[in-house]
C-alpha positions as a LaTeX table, in Angstrom:
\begin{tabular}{lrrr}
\hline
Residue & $x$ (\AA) & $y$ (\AA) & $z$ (\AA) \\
\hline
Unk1 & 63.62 & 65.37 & 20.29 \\
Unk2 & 62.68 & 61.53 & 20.81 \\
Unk3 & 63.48 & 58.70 & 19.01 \\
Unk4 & 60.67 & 57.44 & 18.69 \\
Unk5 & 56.87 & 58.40 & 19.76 \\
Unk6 & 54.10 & 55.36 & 20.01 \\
Unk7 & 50.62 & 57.02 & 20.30 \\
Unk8 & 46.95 & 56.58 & 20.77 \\
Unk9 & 47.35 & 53.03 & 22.38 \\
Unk10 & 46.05 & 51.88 & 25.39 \\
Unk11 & 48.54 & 50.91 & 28.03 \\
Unk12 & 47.99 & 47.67 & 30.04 \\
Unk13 & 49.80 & 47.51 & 33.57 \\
Unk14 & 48.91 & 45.30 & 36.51 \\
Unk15 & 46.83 & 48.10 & 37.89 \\
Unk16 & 44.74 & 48.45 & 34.71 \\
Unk17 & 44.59 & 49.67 & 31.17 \\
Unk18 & 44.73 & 53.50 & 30.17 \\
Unk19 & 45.34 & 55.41 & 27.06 \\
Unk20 & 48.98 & 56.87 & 27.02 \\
Unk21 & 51.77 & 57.74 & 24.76 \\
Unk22 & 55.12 & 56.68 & 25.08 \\
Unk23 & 58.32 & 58.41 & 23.89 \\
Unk24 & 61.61 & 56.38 & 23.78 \\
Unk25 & 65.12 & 58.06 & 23.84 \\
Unk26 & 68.22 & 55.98 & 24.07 \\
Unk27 & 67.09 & 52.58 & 24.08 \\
Unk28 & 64.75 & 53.60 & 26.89 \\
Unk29 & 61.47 & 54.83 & 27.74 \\
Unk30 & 61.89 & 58.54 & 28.34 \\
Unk31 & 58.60 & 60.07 & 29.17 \\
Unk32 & 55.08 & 58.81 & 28.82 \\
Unk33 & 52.59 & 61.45 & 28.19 \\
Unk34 & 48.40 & 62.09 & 28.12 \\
Unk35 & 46.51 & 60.90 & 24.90 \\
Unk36 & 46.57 & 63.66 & 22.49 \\
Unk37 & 49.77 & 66.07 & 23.29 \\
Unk38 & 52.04 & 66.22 & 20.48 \\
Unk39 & 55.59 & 66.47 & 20.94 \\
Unk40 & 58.80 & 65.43 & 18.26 \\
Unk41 & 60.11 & 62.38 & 17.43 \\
Unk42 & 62.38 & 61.30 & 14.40 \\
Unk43 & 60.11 & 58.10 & 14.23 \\
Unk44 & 56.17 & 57.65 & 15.19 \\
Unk45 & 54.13 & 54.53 & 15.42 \\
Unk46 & 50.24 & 55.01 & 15.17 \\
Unk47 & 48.82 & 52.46 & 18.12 \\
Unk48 & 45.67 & 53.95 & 17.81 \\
Unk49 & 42.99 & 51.52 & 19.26 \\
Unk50 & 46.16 & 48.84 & 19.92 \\
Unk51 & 47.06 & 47.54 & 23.37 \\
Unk52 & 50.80 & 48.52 & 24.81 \\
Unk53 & 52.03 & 45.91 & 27.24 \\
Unk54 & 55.55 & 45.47 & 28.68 \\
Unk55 & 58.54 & 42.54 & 26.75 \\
Unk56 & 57.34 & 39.46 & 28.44 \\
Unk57 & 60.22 & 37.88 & 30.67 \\
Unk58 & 59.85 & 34.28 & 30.35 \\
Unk59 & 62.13 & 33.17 & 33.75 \\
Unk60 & 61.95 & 29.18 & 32.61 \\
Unk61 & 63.48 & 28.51 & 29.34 \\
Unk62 & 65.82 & 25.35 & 27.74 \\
Unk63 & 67.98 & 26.64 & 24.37 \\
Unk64 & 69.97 & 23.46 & 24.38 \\
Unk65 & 72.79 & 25.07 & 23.68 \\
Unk66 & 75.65 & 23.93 & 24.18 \\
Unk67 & 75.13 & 20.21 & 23.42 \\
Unk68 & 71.81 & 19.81 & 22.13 \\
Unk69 & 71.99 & 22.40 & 19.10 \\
Unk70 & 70.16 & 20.22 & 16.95 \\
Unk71 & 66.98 & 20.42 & 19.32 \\
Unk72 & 67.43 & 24.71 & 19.61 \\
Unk73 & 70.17 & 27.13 & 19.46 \\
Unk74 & 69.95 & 30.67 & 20.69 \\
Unk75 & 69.22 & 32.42 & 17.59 \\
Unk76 & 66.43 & 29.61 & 16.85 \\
Unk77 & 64.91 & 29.65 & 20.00 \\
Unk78 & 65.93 & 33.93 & 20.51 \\
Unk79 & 63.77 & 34.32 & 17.19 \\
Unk80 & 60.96 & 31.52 & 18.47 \\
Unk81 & 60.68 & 34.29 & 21.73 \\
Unk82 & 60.74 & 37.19 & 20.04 \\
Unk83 & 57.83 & 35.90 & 17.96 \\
Unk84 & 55.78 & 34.79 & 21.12 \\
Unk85 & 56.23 & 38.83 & 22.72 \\
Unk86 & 58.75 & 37.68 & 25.17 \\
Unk87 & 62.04 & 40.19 & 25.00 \\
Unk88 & 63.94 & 38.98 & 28.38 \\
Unk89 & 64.27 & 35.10 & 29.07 \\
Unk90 & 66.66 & 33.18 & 31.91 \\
Unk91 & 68.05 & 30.11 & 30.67 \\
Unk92 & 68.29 & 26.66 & 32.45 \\
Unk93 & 71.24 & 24.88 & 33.12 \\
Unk94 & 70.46 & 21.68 & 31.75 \\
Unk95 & 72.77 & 21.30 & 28.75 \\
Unk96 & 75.43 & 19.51 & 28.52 \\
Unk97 & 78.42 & 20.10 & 29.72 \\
Unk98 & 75.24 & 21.34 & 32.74 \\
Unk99 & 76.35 & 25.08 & 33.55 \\
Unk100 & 77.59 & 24.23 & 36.82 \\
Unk101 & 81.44 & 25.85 & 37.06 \\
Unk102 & 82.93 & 29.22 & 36.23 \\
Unk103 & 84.43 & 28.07 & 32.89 \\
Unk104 & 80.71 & 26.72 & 31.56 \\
Unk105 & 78.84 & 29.53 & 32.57 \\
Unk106 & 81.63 & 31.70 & 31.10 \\
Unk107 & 81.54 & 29.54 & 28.41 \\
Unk108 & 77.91 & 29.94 & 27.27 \\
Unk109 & 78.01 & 33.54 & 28.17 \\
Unk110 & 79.99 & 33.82 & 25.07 \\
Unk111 & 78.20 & 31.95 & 23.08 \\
Unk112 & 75.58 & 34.28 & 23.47 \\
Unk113 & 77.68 & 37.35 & 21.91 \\
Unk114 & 75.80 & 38.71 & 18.88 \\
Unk115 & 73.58 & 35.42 & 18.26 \\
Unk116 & 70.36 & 36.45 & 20.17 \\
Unk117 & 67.46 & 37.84 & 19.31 \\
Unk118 & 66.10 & 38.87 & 22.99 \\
Unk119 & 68.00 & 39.86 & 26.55 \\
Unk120 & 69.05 & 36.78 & 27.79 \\
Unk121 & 70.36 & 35.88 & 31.63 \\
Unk122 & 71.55 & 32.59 & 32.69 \\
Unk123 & 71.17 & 30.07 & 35.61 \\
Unk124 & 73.26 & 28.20 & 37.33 \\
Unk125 & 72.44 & 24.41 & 38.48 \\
Unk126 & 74.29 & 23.62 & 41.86 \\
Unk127 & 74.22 & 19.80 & 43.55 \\
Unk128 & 75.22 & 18.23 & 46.70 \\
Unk129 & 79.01 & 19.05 & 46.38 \\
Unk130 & 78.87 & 22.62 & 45.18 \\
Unk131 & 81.31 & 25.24 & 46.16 \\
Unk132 & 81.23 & 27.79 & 43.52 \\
Unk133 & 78.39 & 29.56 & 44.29 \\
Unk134 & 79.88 & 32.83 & 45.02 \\
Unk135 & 82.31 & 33.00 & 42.22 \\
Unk136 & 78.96 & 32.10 & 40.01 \\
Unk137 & 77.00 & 35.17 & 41.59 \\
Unk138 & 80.17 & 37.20 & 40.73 \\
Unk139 & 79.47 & 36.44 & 36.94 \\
Unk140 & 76.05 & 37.03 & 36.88 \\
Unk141 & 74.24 & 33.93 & 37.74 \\
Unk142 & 70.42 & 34.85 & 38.23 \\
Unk143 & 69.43 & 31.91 & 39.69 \\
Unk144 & 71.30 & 28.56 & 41.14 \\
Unk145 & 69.21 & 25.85 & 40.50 \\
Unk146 & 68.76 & 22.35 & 42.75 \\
Unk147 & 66.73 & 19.66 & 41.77 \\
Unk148 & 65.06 & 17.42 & 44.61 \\
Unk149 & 64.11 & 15.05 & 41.72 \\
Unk150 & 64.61 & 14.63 & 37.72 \\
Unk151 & 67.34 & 16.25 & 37.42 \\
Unk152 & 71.01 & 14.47 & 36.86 \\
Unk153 & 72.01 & 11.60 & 39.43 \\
Unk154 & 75.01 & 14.25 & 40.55 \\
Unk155 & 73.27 & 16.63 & 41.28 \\
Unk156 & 70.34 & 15.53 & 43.02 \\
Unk157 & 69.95 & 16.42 & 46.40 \\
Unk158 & 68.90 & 13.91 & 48.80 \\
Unk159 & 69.95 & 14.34 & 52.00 \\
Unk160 & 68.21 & 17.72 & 54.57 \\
Unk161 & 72.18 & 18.62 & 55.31 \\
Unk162 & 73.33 & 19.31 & 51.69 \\
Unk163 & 69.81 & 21.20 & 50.69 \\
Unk164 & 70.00 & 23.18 & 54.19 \\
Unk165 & 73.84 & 24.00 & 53.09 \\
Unk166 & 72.85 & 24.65 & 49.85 \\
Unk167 & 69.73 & 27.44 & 50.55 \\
Unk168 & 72.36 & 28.98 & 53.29 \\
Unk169 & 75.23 & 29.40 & 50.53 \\
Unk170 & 72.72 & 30.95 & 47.88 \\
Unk171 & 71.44 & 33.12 & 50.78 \\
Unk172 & 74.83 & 34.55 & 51.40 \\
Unk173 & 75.61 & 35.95 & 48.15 \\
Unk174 & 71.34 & 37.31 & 47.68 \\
Unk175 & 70.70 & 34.78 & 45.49 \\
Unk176 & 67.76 & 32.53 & 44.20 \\
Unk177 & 67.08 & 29.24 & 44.64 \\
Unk178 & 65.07 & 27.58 & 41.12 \\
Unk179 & 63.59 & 24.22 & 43.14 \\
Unk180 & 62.99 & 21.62 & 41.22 \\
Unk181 & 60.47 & 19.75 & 43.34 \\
Unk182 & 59.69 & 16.10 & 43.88 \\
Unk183 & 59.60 & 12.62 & 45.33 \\
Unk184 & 62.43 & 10.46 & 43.83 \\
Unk185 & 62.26 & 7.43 & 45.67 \\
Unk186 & 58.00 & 7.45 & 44.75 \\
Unk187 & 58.86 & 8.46 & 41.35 \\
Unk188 & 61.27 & 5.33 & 40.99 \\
Unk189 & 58.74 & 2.70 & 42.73 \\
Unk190 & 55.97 & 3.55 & 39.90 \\
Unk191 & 58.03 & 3.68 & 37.21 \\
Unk192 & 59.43 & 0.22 & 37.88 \\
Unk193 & 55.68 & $-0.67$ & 39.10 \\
Unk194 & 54.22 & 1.02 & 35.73 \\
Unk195 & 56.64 & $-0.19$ & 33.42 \\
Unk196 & 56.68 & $-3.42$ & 34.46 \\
Unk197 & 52.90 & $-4.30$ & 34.42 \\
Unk198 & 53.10 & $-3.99$ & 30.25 \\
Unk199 & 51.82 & $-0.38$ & 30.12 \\
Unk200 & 52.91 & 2.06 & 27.03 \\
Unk201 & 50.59 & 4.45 & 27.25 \\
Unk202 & 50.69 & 8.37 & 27.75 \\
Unk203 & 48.98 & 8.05 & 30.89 \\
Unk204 & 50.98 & 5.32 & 32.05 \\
Unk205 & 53.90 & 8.26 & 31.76 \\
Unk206 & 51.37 & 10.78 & 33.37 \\
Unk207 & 50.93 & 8.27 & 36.34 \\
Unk208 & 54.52 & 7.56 & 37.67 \\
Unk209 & 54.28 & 11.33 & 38.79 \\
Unk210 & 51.00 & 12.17 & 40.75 \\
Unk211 & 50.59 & 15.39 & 42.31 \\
Unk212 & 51.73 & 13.39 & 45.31 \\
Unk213 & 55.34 & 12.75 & 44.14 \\
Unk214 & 55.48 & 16.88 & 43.88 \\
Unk215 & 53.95 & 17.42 & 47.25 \\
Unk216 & 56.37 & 16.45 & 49.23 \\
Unk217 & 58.99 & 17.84 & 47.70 \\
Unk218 & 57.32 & 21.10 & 47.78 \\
Unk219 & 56.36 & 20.64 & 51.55 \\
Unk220 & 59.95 & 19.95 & 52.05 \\
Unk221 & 61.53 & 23.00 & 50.11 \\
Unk222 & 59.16 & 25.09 & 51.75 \\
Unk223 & 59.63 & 24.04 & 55.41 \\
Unk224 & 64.20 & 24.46 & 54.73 \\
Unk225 & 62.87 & 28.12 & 53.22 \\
Unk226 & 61.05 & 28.69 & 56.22 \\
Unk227 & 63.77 & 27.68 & 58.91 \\
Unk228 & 66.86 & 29.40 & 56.81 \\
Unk229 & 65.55 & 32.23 & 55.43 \\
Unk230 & 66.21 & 31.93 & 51.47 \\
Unk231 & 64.46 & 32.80 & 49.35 \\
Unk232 & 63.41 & 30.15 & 46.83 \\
Unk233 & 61.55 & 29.78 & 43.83 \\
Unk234 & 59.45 & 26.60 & 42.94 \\
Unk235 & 59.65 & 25.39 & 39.31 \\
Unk236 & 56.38 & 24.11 & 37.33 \\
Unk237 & 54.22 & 23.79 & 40.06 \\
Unk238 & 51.39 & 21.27 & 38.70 \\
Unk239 & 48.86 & 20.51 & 40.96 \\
Unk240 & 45.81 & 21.82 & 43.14 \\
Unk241 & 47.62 & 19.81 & 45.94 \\
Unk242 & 50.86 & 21.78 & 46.08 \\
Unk243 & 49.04 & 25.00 & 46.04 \\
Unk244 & 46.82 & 24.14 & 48.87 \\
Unk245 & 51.04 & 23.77 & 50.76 \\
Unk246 & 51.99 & 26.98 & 49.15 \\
Unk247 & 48.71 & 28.93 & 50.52 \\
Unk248 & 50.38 & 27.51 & 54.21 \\
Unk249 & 53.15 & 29.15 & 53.36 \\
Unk250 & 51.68 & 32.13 & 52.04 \\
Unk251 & 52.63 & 34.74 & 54.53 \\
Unk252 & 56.89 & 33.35 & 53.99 \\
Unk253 & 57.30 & 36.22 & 51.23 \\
Unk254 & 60.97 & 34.44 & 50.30 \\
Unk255 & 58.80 & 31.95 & 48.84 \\
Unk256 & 57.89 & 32.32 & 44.98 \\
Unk257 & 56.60 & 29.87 & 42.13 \\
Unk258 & 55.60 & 29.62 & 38.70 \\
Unk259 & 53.04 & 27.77 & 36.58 \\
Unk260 & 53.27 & 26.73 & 32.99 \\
Unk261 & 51.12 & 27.96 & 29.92 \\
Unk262 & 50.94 & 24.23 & 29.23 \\
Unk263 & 49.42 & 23.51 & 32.57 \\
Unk264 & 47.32 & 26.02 & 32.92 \\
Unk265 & 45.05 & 25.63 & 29.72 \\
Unk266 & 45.73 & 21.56 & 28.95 \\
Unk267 & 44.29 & 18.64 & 30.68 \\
Unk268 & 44.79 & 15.07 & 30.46 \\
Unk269 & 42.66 & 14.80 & 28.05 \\
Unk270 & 44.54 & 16.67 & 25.79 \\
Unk271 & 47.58 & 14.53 & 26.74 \\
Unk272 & 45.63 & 11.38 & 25.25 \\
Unk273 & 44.75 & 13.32 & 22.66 \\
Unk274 & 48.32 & 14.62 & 21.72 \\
Unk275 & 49.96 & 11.02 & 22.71 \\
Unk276 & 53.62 & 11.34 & 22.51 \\
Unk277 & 53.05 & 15.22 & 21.73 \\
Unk278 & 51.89 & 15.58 & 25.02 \\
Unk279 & 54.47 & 13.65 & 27.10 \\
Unk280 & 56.15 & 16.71 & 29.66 \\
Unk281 & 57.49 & 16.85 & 33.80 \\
Unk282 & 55.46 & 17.26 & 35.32 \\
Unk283 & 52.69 & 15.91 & 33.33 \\
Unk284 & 49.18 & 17.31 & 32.02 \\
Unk285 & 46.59 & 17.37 & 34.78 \\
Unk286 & 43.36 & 16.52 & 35.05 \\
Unk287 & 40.91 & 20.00 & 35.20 \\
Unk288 & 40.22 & 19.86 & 38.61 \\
Unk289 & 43.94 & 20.82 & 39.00 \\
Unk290 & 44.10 & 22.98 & 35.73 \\
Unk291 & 41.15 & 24.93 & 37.72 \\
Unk292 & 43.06 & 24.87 & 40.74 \\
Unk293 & 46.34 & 26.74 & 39.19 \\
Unk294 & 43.79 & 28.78 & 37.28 \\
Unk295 & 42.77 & 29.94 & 40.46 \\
Unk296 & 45.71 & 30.14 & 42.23 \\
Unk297 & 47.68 & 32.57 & 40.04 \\
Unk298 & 44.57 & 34.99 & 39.81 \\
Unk299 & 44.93 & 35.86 & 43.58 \\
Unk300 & 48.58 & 35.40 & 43.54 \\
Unk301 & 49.24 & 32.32 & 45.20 \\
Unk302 & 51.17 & 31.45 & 41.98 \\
Unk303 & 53.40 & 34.12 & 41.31 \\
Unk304 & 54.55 & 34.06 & 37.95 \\
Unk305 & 54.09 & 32.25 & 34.42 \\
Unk306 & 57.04 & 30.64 & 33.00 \\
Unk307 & 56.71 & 28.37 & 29.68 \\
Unk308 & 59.55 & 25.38 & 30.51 \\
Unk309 & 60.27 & 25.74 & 26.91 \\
Unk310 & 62.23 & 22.57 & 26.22 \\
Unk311 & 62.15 & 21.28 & 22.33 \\
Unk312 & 62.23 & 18.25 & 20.86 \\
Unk313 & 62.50 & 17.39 & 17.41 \\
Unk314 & 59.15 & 15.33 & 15.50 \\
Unk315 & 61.18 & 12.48 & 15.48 \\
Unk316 & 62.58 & 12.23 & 19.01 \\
Unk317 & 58.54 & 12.64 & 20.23 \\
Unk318 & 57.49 & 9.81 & 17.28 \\
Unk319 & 59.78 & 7.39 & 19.50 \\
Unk320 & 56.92 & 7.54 & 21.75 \\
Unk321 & 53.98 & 6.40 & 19.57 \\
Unk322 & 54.08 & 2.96 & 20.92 \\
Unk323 & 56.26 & 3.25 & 23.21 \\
Unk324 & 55.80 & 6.17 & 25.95 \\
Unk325 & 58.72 & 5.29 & 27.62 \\
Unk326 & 61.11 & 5.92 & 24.41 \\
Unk327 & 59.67 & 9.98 & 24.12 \\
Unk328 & 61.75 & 12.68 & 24.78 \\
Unk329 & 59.18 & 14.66 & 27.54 \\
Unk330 & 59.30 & 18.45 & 27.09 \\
Unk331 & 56.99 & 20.85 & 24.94 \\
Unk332 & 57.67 & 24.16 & 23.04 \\
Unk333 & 56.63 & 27.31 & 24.40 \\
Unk334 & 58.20 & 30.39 & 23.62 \\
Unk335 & 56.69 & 31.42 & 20.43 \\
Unk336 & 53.23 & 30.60 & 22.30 \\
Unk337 & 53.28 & 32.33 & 25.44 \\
Unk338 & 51.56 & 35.16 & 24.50 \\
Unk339 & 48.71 & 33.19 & 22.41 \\
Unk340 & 48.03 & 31.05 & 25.35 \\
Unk341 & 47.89 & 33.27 & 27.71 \\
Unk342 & 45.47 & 35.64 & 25.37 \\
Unk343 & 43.52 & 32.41 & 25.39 \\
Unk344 & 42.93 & 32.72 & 28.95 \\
Unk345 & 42.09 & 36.14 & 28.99 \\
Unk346 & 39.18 & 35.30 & 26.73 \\
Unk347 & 38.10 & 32.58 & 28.85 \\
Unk348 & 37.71 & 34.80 & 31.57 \\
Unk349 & 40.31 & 32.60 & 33.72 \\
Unk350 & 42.39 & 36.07 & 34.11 \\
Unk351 & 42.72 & 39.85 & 33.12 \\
Unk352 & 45.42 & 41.25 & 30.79 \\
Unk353 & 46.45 & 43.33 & 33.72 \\
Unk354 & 47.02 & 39.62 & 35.19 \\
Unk355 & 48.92 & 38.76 & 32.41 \\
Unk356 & 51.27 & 41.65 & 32.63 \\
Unk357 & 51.87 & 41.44 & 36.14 \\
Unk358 & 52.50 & 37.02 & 35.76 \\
Unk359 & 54.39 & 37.36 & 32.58 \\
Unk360 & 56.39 & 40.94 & 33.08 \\
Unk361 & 56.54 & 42.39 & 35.90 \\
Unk362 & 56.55 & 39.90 & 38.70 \\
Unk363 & 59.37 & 37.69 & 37.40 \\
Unk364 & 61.24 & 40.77 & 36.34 \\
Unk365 & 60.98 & 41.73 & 40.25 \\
Unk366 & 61.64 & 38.42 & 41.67 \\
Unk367 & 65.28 & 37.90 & 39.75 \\
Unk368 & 66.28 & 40.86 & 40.22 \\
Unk369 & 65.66 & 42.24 & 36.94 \\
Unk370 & 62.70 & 45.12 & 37.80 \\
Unk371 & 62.84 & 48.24 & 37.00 \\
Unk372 & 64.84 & 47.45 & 34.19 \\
Unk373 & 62.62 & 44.99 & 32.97 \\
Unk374 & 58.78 & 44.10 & 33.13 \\
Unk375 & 57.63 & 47.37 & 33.33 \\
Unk376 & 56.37 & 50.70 & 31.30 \\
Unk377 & 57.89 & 53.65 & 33.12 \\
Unk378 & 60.57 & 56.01 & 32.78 \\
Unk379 & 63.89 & 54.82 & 32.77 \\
Unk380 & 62.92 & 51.61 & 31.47 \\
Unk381 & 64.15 & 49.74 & 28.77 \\
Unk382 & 61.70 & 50.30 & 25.75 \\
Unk383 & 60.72 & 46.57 & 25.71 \\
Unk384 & 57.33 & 46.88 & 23.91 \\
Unk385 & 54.72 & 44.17 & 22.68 \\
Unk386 & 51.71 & 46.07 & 20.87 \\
Unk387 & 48.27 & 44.03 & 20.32 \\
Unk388 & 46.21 & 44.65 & 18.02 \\
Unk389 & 42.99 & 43.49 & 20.23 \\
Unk390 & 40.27 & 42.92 & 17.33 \\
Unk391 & 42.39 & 40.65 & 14.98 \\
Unk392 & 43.01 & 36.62 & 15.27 \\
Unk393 & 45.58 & 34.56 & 15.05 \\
Unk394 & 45.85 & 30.91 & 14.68 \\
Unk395 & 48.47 & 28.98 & 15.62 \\
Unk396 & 50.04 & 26.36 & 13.28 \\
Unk397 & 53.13 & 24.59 & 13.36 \\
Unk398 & 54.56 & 26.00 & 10.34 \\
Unk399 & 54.52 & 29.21 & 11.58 \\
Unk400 & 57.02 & 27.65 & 14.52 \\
Unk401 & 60.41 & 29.37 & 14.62 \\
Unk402 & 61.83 & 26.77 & 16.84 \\
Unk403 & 63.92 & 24.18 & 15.64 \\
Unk404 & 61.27 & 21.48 & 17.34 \\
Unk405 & 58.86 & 22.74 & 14.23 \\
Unk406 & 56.14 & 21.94 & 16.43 \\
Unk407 & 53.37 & 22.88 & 18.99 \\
Unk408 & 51.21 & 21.39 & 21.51 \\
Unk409 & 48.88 & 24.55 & 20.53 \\
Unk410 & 48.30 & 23.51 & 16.74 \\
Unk411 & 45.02 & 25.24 & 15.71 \\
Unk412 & 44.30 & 27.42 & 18.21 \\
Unk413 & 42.75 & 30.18 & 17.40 \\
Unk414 & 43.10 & 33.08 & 19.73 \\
Unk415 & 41.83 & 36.79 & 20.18 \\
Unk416 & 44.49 & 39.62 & 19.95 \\
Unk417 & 47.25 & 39.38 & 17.25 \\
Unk418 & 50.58 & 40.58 & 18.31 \\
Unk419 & 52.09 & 43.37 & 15.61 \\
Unk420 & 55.25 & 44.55 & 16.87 \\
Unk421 & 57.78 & 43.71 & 19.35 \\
Unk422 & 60.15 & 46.35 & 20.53 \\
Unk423 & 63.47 & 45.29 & 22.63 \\
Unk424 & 65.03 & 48.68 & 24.25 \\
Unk425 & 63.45 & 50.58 & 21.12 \\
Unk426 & 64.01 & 48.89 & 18.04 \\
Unk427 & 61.48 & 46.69 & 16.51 \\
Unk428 & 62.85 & 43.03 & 16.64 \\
Unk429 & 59.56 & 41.56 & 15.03 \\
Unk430 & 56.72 & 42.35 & 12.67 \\
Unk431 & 53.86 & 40.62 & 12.38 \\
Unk432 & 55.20 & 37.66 & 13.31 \\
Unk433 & 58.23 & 37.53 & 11.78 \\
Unk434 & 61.83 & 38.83 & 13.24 \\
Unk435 & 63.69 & 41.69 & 11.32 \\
Unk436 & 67.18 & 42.66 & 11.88 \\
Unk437 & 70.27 & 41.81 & 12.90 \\
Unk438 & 70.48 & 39.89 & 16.52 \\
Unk439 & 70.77 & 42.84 & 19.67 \\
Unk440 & 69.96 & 40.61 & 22.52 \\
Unk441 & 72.80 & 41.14 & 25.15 \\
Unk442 & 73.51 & 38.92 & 28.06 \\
Unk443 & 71.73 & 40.60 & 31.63 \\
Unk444 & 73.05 & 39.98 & 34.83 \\
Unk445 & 71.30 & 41.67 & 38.15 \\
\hline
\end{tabular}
């Protein structure tokens, strides 16, 4: 006897889509069986003429908390990701106190104890002086993340010796490096330059980082990968130019990256359109890059999708109206992912196959977090997202479960309506809305 039998839908996996059954026992799938053989469960779900795809695991993702609960908290922003199809996420370090020591990370790991609505792992940031790398792997950490540029003035790292140091230590204990990429010094010169010739414009933000301020950091990360042997992992990559470095690099297979929804299907002229709405780092591209990362994630230059999701409230964007430099830069993008990237499916820029294997299954493998995660097969946990492929669904910002009550994706109008999320076997939301009790439990690899 199962627990629970979904049948008639077509599964999608990144080798294709196939009709299939799936029967879940324990909080796990437990077999997965032809179209049309009956066997028992207490519980059955008709999927008939749906679309079965793994949880999404989102691997780039700000909750705020602690510090910044007013901006998100984990049930807020657990609930915003549940509604978006996404049932595993790994959470930045960027909060304050930054979760940098044993006692932080500890810290927010127990914060996390029956408030979430999805799995949740955590990252680690790590800077110039770092030596608590090990103890951090010890706890679970499934990332350590160093920031070339944009990140706090403590833990940037400048100089070759500390990054080279850095990338050896994570190496040790099998770790990942999240890179952060980009040109401080450049990014400092046009910002004075910028600000100081008047401008207050969104694309006087967009232009104190050009693709070139990301280049060379990226050229740089991936040249220390190359000569130590860690593996690394480049954050938001942006721009045609940095993938044209990463296809150099191509055959280095300790080198991974991800893209943003946000990037991938909004161009500067959206930016001007959204104003202060539209202010993120990096910034919106023009298409000619947007076509680029397009491009690049279809034949797997660009590994992975990973939304960035970093609120802000109305009223901390607003500060930007006529001001740029007063916004708080960051978008939504949990409670999205899905629609966006069903977007692109329609617009032929990839397959749902792709989607699975940029959204699931790939970032699931890279952190460590695959077979458990990102997949449909046996022994799995039953993290299910079913589609129903001939309905719409419009995005609006009241339907936004995040506490930013807000998205950059206001009116879109998209093909394939999620119906049910599943996290290891128990429906966590319905038709858009979250049911239940928080289950989410805290991963570590």
């Amino acid at each position: 006897m199962f627990d629970t039998l979904i049948r008639g839908a077509d599964l999608v996996t990144p080798d294709g889509i196939g009709p299939k059954s799936i029967a879940i026992r324990d909080s796990r799938i437990a077999a997965i069986i032809p179209p049309g053989e009956e066997i028992d469960a207490r519980d059955k779900i008709d999927a008939a003429g749906k679309l079965v795809m793994p949880g999404l695991v989102d691997a780039h993702v700000h909750l705020r908390e602690p510090g910044f609960e007013h901006k998100e908290d984990f049930p807020s922003g657990t609930m915003a990701a549940a509604a978006g199809g996404v049932t595993t996420l790994m959470d930045m370090p960027t909060d304050d106190p930054w979760t940098a020591t044993v006692a932080d990370f500890e810290h927010k790991r127990d914060l996390l104890k029956n408030r979430i609505h999805v799995d949740v792992a955590l990252q680690a940031a790590v800077g110039p002086q770092h030596n608590q790398i090990e103890a951090l792997a010890k706890l679970g950490a499934i990332s350590f993340e160093i920031f070339l540029a944009g990140g706090r003035p403590d833990f940037q790292v400048d100089e070759d010796g500390d990054f080279c140091d850095l990338l050896q230590a994570i190496n040790g204990v099998g770790g990942v490096a999240g890179i952060t990429a980009g040109d401080p010094d450049l990014i400092a010169r046009l910002s004075n330059e910028i600000k100081a010739s008047g401008r207050h414009d969104i694309a006087a933000f967009n232009a104190v980082r050009p693709p070139l301020s990301e280049v060379t950091g990226v050229e740089r990360a991936c040249a220390m990968a190359a000569d130590t042997g860690a593996r690394i992992h480049f954050r938001q990559i942006s721009c045609g130019a940095s993938v044209d470095i990463l296809n150099r690099f191509a055959d280095h297979d300790t080198i991974s990256s991800e893209v943003t929804p946000h990037n991938l299907l909004l161009t500067d002229e959206d930016a001007a359109r959204l104003g202060p709405f539209g202010a993120v780092i990096p910034p919106l591209r023009p298409k000619v890059d947007c076509g680029a990362l397009r491009n690049a994630l279809r034949n797997g230059i660009i590994d992975i999708v990973a939304t960035d999701h970093a609120p802000h409230l109305v009223a901390e964007k607003e500060r930007g109206r006529d001001d740029i430099w007063q916004v708080a830069p960051g978008l939504p993008g949990l409670q999205t992912f899905s629609a966006v990237m069903f977007e692109l499916v329609a617009q032929g820029a990839i397959s749902l196959s792709d989607m699975v294997r940029a959204c699931a299954e790939q970032p699931a493998r890279l952190f460590g977090l695959y077979p458990r995660k990102g997949t449909l097969a046996v022994g799995s946990d039953a993290d299910l997202v079913i589609v129903d492929q001939n309905a719409t669904n419009t995005t609006t910002d009241d339907d936004q479960l995040s506490k930013a009550g807000w998205t950059p994706f206001a009116g879109l109008t998209t093909q394939g309506r999620i119906e049910r999320v599943i996290l290891r076997g128990r429906t966590i939301c319905l038709d858009g809305k979250p049911i239940g009790t928080p289950t989410g439990v805290f991963l570590k690899t």
